[in-house]
N, C-alpha and C positions, 0 to 999 in steps of 0.2 A: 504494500500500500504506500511506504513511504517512496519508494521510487516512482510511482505515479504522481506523487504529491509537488516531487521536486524536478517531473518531467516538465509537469504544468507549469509550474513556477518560473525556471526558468526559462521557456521556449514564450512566456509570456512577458516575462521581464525585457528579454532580448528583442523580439518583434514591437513592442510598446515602446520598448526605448528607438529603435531606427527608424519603425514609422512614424513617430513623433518629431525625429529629427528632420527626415524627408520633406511630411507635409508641412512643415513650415518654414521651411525653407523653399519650399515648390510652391506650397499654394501662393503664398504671395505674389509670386510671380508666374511662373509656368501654368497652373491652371486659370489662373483670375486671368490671365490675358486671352485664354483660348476658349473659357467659359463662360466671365463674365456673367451676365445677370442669373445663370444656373446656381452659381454658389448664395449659401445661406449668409448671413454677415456673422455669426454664430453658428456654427455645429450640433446638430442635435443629439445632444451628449448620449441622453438614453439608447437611441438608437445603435451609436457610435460602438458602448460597452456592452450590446447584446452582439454587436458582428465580433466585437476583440473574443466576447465569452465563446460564444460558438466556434469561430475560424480557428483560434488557439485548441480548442479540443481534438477541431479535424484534425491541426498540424501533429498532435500528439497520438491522437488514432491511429489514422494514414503513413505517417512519418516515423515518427519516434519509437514507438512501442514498436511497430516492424524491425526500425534497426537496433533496438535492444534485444528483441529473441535471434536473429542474425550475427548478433555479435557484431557491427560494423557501419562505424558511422557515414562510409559511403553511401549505405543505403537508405539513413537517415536524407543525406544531400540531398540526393537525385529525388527521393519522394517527394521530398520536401519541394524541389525546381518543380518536378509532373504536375504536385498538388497547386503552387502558389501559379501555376500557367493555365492551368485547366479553370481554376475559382475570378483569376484577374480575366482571364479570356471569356470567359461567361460573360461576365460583368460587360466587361468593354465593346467586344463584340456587339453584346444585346444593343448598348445604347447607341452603337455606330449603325446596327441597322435600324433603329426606332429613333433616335433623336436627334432633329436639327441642329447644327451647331458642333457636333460632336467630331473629331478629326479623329484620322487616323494615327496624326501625330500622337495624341496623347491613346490610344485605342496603345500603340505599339510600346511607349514608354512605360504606360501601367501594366502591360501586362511581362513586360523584362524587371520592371520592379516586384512585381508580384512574385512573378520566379527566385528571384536572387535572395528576396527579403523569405520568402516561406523556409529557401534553401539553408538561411544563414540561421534563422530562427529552431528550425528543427534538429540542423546539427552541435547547436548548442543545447538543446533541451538534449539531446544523445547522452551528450557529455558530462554532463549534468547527472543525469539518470545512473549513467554507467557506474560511477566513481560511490554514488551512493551503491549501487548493486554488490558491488565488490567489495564493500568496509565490512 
């Protein structure tokens, strides 16, 4: 139980901290200039900590607990890349085909961010996990 506790933990510490670094340093600029009147002037916080609570599980489902019974935090990585391209591609995708305004630009940047940050967030939750498994 405890190594699920401190999968969570950190695979959530670590994505919370780089996607917080990201969007504010992006939105300000890179999204507000290519989205404009879409953004809220505020974030709807609730919203926000139901996708971190969910998306964080998947990455520990999908991602981490597979590379903990494998033994090998490659396969944390790569899930972690498959997961974070397949959930931002969803996403992106959707609204590149349903909403005005919506570029490709940012369709292609979220979803390389998506990948890298799920990738970097999981194989830290690995790492995390392992080190308690083994004491």
């Amino acid at each position: 139980m405890l190594v699920h506790v401190v999968a969570y933990i950190a695979t959530a510490l670590v994505f919370l901290l780089l996607d917080f670094l990201w969007l504010t340093g992006m939105a300000s600029g890179f999204y507000r200039e290519r989205l404009g009147g879409l953004l809220l002037d505020q974030p709807n916080f609730a919203a926000a900590g139901a996708f971190y609570v969910i998306y964080v599980t998947g990455i520990v489902y999908f991602a981490v607990w597979p590379a903990l019974q494998a033994g090998s935090w490659t396969t944390a990585l790569v899930a972690g890349a498959m997961l974070g391209l397949v959930a931002y591609g969803t996403y992106d995708l959707s609204n590149l085909a349903t909403l005005r305004n919506w570029s490709l630009t940012i369709t292609i940047v979220d979803m390389i961010w998506g990948a890298a940050l799920t990738a970097i967030a999981a194989t830290a939750g690995y790492h995390a996990a392992a080190r308690v498994s083994v004491s």
